[in-house]
C-alpha positions in Angstrom: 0.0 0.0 0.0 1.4 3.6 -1.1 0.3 6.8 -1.0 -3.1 6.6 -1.1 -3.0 4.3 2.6 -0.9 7.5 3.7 -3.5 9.7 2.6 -6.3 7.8 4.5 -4.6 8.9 8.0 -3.7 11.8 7.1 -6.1 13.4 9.5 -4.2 11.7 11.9 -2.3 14.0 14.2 -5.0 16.7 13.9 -7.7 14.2 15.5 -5.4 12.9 17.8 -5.1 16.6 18.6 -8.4 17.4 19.3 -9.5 14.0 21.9 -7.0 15.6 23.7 -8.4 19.1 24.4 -11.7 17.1 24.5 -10.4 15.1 27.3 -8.6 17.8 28.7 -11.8 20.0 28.8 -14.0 17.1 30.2 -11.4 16.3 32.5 -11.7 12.4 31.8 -9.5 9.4 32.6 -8.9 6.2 31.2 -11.6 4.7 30.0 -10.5 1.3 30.3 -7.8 -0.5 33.0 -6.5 -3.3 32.3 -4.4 -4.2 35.6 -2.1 -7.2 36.1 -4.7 -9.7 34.1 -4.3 -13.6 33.5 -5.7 -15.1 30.8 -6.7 -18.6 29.5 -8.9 -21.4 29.1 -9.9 -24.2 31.7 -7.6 -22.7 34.5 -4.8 -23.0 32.2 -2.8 -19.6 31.6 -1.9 -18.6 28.2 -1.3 -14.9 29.0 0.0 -13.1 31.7 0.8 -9.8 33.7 -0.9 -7.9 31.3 -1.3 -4.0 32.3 -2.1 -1.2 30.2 -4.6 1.9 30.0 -6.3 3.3 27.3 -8.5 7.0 26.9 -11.1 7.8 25.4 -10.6 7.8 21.6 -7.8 5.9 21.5 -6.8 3.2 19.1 -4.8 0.3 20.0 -3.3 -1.9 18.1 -2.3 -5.6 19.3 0.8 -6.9 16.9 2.9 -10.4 17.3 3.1 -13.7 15.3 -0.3 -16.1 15.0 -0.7 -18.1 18.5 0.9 -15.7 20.2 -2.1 -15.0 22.6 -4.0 -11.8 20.6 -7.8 -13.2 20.5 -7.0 -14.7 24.0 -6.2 -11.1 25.0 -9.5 -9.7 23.3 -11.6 -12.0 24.4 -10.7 -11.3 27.8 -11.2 -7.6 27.2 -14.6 -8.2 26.1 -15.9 -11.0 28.8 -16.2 -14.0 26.3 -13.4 -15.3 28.4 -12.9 -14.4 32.3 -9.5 -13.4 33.7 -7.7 -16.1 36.0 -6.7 -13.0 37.9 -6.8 -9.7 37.7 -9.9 -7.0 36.8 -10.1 -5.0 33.8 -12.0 -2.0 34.4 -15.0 0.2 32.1 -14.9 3.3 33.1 -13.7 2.6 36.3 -16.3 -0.1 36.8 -15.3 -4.0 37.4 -16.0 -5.5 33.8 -17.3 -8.4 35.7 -20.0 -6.2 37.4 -21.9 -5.7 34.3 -25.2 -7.0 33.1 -25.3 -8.2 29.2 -27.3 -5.3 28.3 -25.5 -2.9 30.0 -22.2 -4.0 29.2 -23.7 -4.7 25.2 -24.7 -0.6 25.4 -20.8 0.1 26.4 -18.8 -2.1 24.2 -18.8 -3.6 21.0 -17.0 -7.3 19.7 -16.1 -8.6 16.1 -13.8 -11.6 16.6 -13.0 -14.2 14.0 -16.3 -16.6 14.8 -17.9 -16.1 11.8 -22.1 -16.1 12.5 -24.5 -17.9 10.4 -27.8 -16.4 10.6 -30.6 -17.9 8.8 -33.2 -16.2 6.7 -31.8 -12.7 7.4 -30.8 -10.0 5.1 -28.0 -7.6 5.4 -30.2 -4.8 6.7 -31.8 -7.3 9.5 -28.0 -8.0 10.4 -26.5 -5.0 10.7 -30.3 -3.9 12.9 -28.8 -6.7 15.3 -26.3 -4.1 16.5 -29.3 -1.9 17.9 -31.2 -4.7 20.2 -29.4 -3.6 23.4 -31.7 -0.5 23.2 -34.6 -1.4 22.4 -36.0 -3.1 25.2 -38.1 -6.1 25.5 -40.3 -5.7 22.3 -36.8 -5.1 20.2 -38.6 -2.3 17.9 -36.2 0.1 16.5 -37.0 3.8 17.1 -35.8 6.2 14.7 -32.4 7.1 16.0 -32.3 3.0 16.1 -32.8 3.3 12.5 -30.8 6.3 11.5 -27.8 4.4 13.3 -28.6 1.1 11.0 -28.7 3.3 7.7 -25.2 5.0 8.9 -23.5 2.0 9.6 -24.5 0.3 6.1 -23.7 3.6 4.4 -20.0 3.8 6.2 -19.4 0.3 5.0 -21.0 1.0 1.5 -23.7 -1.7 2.3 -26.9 0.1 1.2 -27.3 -1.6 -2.6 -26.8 -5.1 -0.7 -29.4 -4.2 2.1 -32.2 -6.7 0.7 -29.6 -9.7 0.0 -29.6 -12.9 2.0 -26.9 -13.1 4.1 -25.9 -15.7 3.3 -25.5 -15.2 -0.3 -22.8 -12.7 0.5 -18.7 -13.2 -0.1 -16.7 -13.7 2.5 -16.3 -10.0 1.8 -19.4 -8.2 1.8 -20.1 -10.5 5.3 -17.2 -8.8 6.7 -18.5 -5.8 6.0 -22.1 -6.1 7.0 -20.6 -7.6 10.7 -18.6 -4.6 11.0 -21.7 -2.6 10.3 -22.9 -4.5 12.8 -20.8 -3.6 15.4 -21.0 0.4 14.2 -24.3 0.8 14.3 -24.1 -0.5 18.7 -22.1 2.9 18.8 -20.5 1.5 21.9 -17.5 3.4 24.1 -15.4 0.5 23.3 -15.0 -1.6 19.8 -12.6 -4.3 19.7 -11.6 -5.9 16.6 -9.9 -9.2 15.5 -8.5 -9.0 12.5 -10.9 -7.0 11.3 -9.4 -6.8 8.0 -9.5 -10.1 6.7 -11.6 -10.9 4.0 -11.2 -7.4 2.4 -9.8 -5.7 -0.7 -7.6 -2.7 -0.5 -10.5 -0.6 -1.2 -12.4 -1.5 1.6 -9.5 -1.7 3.8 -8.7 2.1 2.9 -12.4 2.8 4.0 -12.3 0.7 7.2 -9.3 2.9 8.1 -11.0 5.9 7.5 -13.9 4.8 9.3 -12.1 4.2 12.2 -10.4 7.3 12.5 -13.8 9.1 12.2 -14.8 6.9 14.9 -12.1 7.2 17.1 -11.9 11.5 16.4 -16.0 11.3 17.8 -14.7 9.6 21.2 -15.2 5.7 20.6 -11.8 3.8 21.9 -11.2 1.2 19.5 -8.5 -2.6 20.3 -7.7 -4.3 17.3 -5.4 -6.9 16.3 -4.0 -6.5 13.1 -1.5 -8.6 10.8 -0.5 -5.8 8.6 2.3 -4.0 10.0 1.7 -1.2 7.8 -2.1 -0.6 8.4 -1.0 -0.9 12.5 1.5 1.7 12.3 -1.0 4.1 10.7 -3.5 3.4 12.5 -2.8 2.9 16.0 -2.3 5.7 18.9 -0.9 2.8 21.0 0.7 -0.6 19.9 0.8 -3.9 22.1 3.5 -6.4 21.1 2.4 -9.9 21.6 4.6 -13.3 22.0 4.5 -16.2 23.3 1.9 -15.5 25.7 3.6 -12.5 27.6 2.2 -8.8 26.5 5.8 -7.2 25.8 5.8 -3.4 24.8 3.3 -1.2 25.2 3.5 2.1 23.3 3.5 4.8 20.3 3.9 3.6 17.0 7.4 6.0 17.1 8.1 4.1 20.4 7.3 0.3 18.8 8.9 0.5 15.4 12.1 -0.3 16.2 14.6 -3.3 14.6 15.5 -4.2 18.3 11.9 -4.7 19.1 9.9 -5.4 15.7 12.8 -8.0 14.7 12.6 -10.7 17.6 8.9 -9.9 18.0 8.8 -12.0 14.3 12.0 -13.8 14.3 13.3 -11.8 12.0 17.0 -10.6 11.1 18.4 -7.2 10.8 18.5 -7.3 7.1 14.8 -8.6 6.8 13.3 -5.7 9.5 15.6 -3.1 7.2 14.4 -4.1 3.9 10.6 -3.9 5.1 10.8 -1.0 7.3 14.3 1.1 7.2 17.1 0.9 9.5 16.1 1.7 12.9 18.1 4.9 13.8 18.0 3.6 17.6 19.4 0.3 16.5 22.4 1.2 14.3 
């Protein structure tokens, strides 16, 4: 990707700007703590000592090899998994503390578990992402419905909103779940790998998307497998290997030989002919 991925972020430093005099005039904190967690499955620890804080309308980026513990980390973050030990906070409420609605009404999940609705269009999918506020009879008001019709617009679904879900590539699914997940206009979206499946086209106007997202207040997690489009992208960068959460910081502060190199057992030579020479590591 060239230019035109540069282009998508230019915005960038001029949004990342402006959350900070927003937070700075409304005087808020992190919106989520994540403090000393362990993660896994069955009692079994996968991940551990993981610590980090994010603000509102931040994006974070998770980066490391496949298996290195990424989904196991998002999961977590969004209650599909519970921590062995630790809390990871909403607003400076225990995660764990939740109901399902109200925690539904805050954040936001797209992992890689692909759904298989029956008999449903694209329209009555991407809907889905309004039921937390609807109450018992699940009608949609007309903000309900205003939020459905931007969420298929921002991912270009409105010619596909009659077609059978199923019908859809692997694609134009993609899309529709991520509309999904826009149109709960939670606090908190997290993301995994929520770029597979797309072209460049679409990838460019997930990116975009994002940053609009992220410049209104909404914190977004992702992991990511292109380097390039975390880099961009992120505010903040966690390095992920071997089940240990490594490096926490700015895309300035990640991108480094000494730390991008072992993260995927790569040499010098490799890390220089994707990225550069690291200044710091000559």
């Amino acid at each position: 990707m060239t230019g035109e991925l540069e282009d998508a972020v230019l915005k960038k430093p001029m949004e990342k700007e402006n959350r900070k005099d927003a937070q700075r005039a409304t005087g808020r904190d992190s919106i989520l703590a994540v403090q000393k967690v362990a993660a896994g499955y069955h009692g079994n620890i996968i991940l551990e000592n993981l610590s980090f804080e994010l603000k509102q309308g931040e994006i974070l980026a998770l980066i490391g090899p496949n298996g290195a513990g990424k989904s196991t980390i998002l999961k977590t973050l969004s209650r599909v998994l519970l921590p062995i030990f630790g809390t990871v906070e909403l607003a400076g409420q225990d995660l764990q503390r939740l109901s399902g609605n109200a925690l539904a009404q805050e954040m936001a999940v797209l992992l890689t578990d692909r759904p298989k609705p029956e008999l449903m269009t694209v329209r009555d999918v991407v809907a889905l992402g309004r039921y937390p506020y609807t109450g018992r009879l699940g009608r949609l008001q007309t903000e309900d419905e205003e939020k459905v019709e931007d969420a298929m617009a921002a991912m270009d679904l409105l010619p596909l909103r009659a077609r059978d879900f199923r019908e859809l590539s692997d694609g134009q699914k993609q899309r529709t779940l991520l509309a999904r997940a826009l149109a709960q206009d939670p606090k908190i979206l997290i993301l995994d790998e929520p770029t597979g499946y797309l072209d460049i086209h679409y990838k460019l106007q997930l990116l975009r998307v994002l940053r609009e997202k992220a410049g209104a207040g909404m914190t977004i997690i992702a992991s990511l497998h292109e380097m390039e489009l975390a880099r961009l992208l992120a505010d903040r960068l966690l390095t992920v290997k071997d089940g240990h959460a490594e490096h926490f910081g700015t895309p300035v502060e990640i991108f480094r030989e000494d730390i991008i190199a072992p993260l995927y057992d790569i040499t010098g030579e490799e890390y220089a002919l994707l990225y550069g020479r690291s200044e710091n590591c000559e």
